[in-house]
C-alpha positions as a Python dict, from the first residue, in 0.01 Angstrom:
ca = {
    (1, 'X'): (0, 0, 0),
    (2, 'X'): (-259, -31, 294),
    (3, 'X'): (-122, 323, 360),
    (4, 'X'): (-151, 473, 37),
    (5, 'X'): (-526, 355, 36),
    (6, 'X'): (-585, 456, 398),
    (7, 'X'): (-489, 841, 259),
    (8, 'X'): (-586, 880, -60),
    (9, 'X'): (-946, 730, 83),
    (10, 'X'): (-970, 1001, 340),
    (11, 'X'): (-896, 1264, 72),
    (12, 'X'): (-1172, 1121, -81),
    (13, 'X'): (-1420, 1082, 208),
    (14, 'X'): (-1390, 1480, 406),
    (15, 'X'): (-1524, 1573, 66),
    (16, 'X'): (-1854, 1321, 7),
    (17, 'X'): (-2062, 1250, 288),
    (18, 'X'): (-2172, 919, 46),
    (19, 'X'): (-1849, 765, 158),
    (20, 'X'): (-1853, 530, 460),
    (21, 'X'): (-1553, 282, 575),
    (22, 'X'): (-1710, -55, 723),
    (23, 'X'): (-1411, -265, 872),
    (24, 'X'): (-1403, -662, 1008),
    (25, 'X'): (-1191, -689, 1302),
    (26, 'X'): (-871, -497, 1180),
    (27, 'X'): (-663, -203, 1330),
    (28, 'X'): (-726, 161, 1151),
    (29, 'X'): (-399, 336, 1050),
    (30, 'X'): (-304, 639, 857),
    (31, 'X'): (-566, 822, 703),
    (32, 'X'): (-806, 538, 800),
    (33, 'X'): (-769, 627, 1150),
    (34, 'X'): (-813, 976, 1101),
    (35, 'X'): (-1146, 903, 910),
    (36, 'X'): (-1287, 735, 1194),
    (37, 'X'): (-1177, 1008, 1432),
    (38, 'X'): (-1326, 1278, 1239),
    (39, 'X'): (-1637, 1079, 1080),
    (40, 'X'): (-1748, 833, 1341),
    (41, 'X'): (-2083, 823, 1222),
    (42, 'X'): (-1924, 705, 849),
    (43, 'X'): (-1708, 430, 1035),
    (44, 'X'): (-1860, 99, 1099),
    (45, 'X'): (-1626, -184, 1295),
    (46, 'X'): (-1862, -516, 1279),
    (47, 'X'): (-1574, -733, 1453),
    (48, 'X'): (-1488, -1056, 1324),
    (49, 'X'): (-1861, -1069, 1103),
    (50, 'X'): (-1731, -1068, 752),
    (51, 'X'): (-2085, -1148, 595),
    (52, 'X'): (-2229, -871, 804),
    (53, 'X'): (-1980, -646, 691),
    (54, 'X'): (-2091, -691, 314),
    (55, 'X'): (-2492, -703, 362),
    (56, 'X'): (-2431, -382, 534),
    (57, 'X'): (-2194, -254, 276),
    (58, 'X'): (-2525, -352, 30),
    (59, 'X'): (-2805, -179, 271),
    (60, 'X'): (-2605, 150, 279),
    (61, 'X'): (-2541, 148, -87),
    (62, 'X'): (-2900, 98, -182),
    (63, 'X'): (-2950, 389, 13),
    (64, 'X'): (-2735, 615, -205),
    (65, 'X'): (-2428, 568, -23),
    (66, 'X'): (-2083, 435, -158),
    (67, 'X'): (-1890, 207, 108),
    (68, 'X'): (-1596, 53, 114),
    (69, 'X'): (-1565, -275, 337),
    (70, 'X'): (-1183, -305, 447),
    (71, 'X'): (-988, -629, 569),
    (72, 'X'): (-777, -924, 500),
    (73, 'X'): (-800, -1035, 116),
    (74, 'X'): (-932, -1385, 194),
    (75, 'X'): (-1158, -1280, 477),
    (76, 'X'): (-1287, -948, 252),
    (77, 'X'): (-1401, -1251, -16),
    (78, 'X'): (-1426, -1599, 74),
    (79, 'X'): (-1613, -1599, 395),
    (80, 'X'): (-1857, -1362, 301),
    (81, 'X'): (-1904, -1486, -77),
    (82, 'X'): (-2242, -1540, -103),
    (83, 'X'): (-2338, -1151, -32),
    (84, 'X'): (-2057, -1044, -267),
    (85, 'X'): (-2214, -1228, -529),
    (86, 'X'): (-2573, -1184, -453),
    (87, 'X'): (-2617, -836, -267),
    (88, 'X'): (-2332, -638, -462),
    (89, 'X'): (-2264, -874, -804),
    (90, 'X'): (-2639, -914, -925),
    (91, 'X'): (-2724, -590, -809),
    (92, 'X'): (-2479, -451, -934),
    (93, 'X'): (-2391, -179, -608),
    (94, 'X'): (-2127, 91, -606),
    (95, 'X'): (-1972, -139, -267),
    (96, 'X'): (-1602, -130, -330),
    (97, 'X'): (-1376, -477, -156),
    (98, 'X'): (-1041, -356, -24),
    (99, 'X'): (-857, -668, 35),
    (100, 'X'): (-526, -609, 209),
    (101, 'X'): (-227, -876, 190),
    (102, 'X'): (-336, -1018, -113),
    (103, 'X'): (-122, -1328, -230),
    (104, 'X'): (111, -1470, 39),
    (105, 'X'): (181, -1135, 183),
    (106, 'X'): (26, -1323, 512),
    (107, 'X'): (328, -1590, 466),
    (108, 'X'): (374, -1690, 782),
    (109, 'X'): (33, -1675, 909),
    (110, 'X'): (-74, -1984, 652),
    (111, 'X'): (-310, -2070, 386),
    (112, 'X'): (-634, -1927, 604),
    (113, 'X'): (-422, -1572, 531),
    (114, 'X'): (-324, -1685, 178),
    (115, 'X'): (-556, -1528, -111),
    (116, 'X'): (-391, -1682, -421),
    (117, 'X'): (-734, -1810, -609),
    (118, 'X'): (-916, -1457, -542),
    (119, 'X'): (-862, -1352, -918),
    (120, 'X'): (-1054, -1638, -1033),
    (121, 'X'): (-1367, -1599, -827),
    (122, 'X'): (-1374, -1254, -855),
    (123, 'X'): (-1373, -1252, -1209),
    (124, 'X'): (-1647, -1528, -1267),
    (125, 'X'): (-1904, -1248, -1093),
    (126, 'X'): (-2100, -1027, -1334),
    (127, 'X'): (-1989, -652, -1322),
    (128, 'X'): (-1751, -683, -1094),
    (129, 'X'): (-1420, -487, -1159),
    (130, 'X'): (-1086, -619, -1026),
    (131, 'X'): (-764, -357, -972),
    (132, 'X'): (-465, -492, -819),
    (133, 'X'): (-197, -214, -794),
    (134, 'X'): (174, -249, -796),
    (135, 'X'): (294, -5, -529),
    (136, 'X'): (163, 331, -359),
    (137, 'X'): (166, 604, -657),
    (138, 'X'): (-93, 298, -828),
    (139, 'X'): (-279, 199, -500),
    (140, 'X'): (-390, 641, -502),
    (141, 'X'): (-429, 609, -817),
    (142, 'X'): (-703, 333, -830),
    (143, 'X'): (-855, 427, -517),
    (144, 'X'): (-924, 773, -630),
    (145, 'X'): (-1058, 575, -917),
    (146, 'X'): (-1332, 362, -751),
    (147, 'X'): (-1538, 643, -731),
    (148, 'X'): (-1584, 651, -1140),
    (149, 'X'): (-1689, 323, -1128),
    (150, 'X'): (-2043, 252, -1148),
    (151, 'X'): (-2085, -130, -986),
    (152, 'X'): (-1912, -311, -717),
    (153, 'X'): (-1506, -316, -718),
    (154, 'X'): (-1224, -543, -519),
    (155, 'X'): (-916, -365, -481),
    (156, 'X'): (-679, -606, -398),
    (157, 'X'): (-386, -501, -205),
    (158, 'X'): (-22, -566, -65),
    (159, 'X'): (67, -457, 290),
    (160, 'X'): (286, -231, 422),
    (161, 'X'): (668, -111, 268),
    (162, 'X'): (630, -177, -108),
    (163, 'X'): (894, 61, -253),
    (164, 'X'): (802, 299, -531),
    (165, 'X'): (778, 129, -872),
    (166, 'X'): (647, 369, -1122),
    (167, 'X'): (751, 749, -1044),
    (168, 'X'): (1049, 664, -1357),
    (169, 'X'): (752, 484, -1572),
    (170, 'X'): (809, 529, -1926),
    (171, 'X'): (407, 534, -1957),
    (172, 'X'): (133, 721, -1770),
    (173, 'X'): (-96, 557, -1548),
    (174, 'X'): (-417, 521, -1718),
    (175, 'X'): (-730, 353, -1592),
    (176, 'X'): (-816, -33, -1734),
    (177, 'X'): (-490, -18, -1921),
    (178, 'X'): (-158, -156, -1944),
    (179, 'X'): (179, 25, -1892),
    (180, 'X'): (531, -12, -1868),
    (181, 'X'): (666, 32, -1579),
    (182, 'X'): (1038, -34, -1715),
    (183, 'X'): (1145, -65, -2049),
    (184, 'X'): (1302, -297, -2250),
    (185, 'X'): (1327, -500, -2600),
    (186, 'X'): (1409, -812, -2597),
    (187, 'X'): (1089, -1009, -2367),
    (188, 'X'): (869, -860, -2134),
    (189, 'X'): (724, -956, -1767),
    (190, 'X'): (390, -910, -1724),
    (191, 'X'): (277, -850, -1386),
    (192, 'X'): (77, -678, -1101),
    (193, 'X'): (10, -629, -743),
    (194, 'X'): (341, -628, -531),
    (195, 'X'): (527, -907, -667),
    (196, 'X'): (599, -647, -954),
    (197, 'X'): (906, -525, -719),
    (198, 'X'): (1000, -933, -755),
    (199, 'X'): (982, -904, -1146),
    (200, 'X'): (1175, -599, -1209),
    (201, 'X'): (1447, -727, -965),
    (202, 'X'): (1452, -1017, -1176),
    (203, 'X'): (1484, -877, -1483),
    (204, 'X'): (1742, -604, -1406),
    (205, 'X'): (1969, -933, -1341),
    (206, 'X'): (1903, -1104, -1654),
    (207, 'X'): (2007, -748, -1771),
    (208, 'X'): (2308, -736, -1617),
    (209, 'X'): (2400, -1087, -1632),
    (210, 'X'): (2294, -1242, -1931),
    (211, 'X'): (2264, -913, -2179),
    (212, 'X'): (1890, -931, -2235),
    (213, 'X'): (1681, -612, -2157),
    (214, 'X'): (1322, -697, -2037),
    (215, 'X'): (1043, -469, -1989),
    (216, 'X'): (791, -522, -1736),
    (217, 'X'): (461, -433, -1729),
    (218, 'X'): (168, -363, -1481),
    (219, 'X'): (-171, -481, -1551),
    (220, 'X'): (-330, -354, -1272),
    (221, 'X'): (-693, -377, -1396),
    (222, 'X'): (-711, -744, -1445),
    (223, 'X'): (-1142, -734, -1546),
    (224, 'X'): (-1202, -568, -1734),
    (225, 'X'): (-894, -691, -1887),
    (226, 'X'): (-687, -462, -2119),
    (227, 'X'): (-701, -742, -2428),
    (228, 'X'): (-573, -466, -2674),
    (229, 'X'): (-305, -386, -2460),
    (230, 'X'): (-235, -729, -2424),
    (231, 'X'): (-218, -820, -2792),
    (232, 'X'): (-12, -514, -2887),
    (233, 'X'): (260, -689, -2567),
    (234, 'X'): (228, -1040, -2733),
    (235, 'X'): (330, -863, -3100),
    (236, 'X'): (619, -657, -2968),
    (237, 'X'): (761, -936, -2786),
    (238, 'X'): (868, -1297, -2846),
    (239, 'X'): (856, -1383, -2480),
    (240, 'X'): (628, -1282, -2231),
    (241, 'X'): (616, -1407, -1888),
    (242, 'X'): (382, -1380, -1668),
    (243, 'X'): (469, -1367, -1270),
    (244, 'X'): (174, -1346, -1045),
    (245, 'X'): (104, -1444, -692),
    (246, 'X'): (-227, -1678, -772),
    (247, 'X'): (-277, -2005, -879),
    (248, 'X'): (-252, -2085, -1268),
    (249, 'X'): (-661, -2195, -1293),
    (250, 'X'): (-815, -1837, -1342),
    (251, 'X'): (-517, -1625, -1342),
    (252, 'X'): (-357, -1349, -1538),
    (253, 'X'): (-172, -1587, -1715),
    (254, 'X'): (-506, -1831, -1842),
    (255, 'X'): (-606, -1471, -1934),
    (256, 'X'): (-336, -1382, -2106),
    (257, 'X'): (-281, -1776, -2309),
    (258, 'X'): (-692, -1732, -2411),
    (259, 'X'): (-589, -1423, -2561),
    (260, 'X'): (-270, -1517, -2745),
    (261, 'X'): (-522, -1834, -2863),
    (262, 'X'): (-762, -1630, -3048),
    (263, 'X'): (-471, -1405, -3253),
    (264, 'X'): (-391, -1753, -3388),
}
């Protein structure tokens, strides 16, 4: 995923001089790298200063410019939280969060690498949008789409390898709505970021094991949630599960049970 960004942002940064990349402490790669080597002057590095790295990302975007600050989920958000919510949030700034390893993608590295409650903070901040893609084609997809988005954004990423999920979609990727990403008839899995490989695996073996075809679907814009799309799921299914990488307080799923509570 951190690849697919890296790419699809330098395709959109040689063509807008707005754009600038400020990083905390991490390694460019891909088109990343070849940002910085053609566009020094549009790549910051602040080393391991995350709340720099946002009150920068504020000062050049009250000067007209669009940046996107670029690092470790937990470090892109919970160090630096009080300039996401007070220089970008209130201000409402075009600064767009790229989070990478979101979840426990960072397994091994322990719970100061583990963003699993970054959902629920970032939604309690006024006008910020979340978008947590499900594998590459997604990642361009809502990268490209930061851009039409007039306030500050996270983008909340996997790492590096998540296979290709969505080129056999039976729906098109549209912005701030729900798709299937497989189909099925019997109960649904509704998912995002890169744990979505985890649910169709998953349900291709209660296919093939038990006889029940599940669809799975990507929410990959979880605020402004898709509630329509969400209500149309809960009618066409009797079971929906939801599999996430986040704790249950704030999470797709509370979403998604607040939702199902007011069709009562």
């Amino acid at each position: 995923m951190r690849n697919a960004f890296a790419n699809a942002f330098y395709e959109l940064a040689k063509n807008d001089s707005r754009i600038y990349l400020v990083v905390a402490d991490i390694t460019a790669a891909a088109g990343v790298a070849t940002f910085q080597k053609e566009f020094p002057e549009r790549f910051i590095n602040v080393g391991v200063a995350e709340q720099i790295m946002l009150g920068m990302c504020a000062g050049l975007a009250l000067r007209g410019c669009i940046p996107f600050s670029y690092t470790i989920a937990p470090f892109t958000i919970y160090r630096p939280f009080e300039q996401v919510r007070v220089d970008c949030c209130y201000q409402k700034l075009p600064v767009k969060l790229v989070g990478v390893g979101a979840g426990v993608t960072y397994s091994t590295l322990g719970g100061t690498h583990h963003a699993q409650e970054d959902i629920a903070i970032m939604s309690a901040l006024p006008n910020m949008t979340i978008l947590a893609p499900c594998d590459p084609a997604e990642t361009a997809a809502v990268t490209r789409a930061c851009l039409e988005i007039h306030g500050p954004v996270y983008l909340r990423l996997g790492k590096a390898g998540e296979p290709d999920l969505t080129a056999q979609a039976p729906e098109p990727f549209r912005l701030g709505k729900v798709r299937k990403i497989k189909p099925g008839r019997d109960a649904c899995f509704l998912t995002y970021g890169p744990i979505a490989k985890m649910a169709i695996d998953a349900a291709t073996r209660i296919e093939k094991e038990h006889g029940c075809s599940v669809a799975v679907v990507s929410a990959h814009c979880l605020k402004p949630l898709d509630e329509e799309g969400i209500r149309n799921i809960l009618r066409e299914y009797p079971v929906v599960a939801v599999v996430e990488e986040h704790s249950p307080v704030g999470s797709l799923g509370a979403k998604v049970k607040a939702v199902a509570w007011d069709m009562q």
